[in-house]
Phi, psi and omega in degrees: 000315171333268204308309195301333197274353174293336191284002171260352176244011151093049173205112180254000166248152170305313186314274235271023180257273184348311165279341175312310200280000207039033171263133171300137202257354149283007177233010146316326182266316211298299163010268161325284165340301190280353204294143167243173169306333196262359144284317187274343187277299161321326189287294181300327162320284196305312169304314170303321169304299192305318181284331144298347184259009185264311169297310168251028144338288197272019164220347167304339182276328193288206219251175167269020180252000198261320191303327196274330124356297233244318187082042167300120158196169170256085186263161211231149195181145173252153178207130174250157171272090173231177207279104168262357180291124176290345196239013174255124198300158155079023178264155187179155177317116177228139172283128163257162170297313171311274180290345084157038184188158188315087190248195159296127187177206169215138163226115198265128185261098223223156185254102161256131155225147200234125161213144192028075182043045176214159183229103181303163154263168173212217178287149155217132178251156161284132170295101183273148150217025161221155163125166141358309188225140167038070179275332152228181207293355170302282200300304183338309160284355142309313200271337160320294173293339156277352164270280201287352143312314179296298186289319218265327178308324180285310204272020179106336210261146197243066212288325185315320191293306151035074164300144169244155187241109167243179197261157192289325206299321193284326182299148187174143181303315189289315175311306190305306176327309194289328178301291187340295184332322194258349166110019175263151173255308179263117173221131210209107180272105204275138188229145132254166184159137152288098205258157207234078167332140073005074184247143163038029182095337160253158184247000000 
C-alpha cells in the first residue's frame, strides 16, 4: 500500500521512496514490518509538503506583492463530521456551524495552502477532549505549524512569510503571541457579523 500510494508522488522503486524517508534501502521493508499509522500518517505529511514546496519555489524568493499575486496563503479551518457509530475514536459533543446547534461527530482541523487558485491539503487532526496535551485547537494548532515550519524548513522554504488566514472563533492575544513567536506575522482574521442599514427611513 506503502510503495502504491508513493507512485502518485512520483517514486516508482523502494530506492527512491526509501531515500525520499531517508531509510538505508537494504533495510525498507524490515523498516516497513515496524511501521505503525502514525508512520504512514508522516510519510503522507512529507509528501503533501513536497508537493506543495514544488509550487512555491518559484514565487517565495520574489517580493511580497508578487506572493500576493500568486494567492499564497495558509489557511486554517475546522468541520465537525458528524457521526452515528459507538466505536469511533475521537467523537464527541461539537457545536456544529452546518446544523446550528451541538451533535455527535469528530472535529476535525486541517492547514490548506493555496497558491494560484489551486489547494493543497497539509495537516489534519482530530480535535480531542481528553488527555494531557494539546487539548485545545488554540495548541493543536500551535503544534500543527510547528510540524509544518520543520518539514517545509527541510526543503528550504521559510513558510512564516505566509499569510494566514482563519476564523475569528480562534482569535485571542495569547494565539496571537504565540503565532508571533514562531514568525508568522500576516494574519487576516474572517469576522462575522450583522450590519443594519437606514435608506429612507427604512431598515
Amino acid at each position: 500500500m506503502v510503495l502504491a500510494v508513493a507512485h502518485l508522488f512520483g517514486f516508482y522503486n523502494p530506492k527512491q521512496l526509501a531515500d525520499f524517508l531517508e531509510v538505508p534501502h537494504q533495510q525498507f521493508y524490515t523498516e516497513l514490518k515496524d511501521w505503525s499509522v502514525y508512520h504512514v500518517k508522516k510519510m503522507l505529511l512529507r509528501f503533501m509538503v513536497k508537493q506543495a514546496a514544488e509550487k512555491l519555489k518559484p514565487v517565495i524568493s520574489k517580493s511580497a506583492a508578487t506572493r500576493s499575486r500568486a494567492g499564497t496563503t495558509l489557511s486554517i479551518d475546522n468541520s465537525v463530521m458528524d457521526r452515528f457509530g459507538k466505536l469511533l475514536r475521537c467523537t464527541w459533543s461539537w457545536y456544529s456551524g452546518r446544523y446550528h446547534k451541538v451533535i455527535r461527530g469528530q472535529d476535525l482541523l486541517g492547514i490548506v495552502f493555496t497558491i494560484h487558485h489551486i489547494a493543497l491539503p497539509l495537516p489534519l487532526l482530530f480535535c480531542p477532549k481528553q488527555g494531557r496535551y494539546h487539548t485545545t485547537k488554540a495548541e493543536l494548532l500551535i503544534f500543527m505549524l510547528t510540524q509544518l515550519k520543520t518539514a517545509f524548513l527541510r526543503e528550504g522554504i521559510d513558510i512564516t512569510q505566509l499569510p494566514l488566514t482563519m476564523d475569528a472563533a480562534y482569535v485571542s492575544q495569547e494565539l496571537r503571541e504565540r503565532l508571533h513567536q514562531l514568525g508568522c506575522i500576516d494574519i487576516i482574521i474572517a469576522g462575522k457579523g450583522n450590519d443594519v442599514f437606514t435608506i429612507d427611513a427604512q431598515k
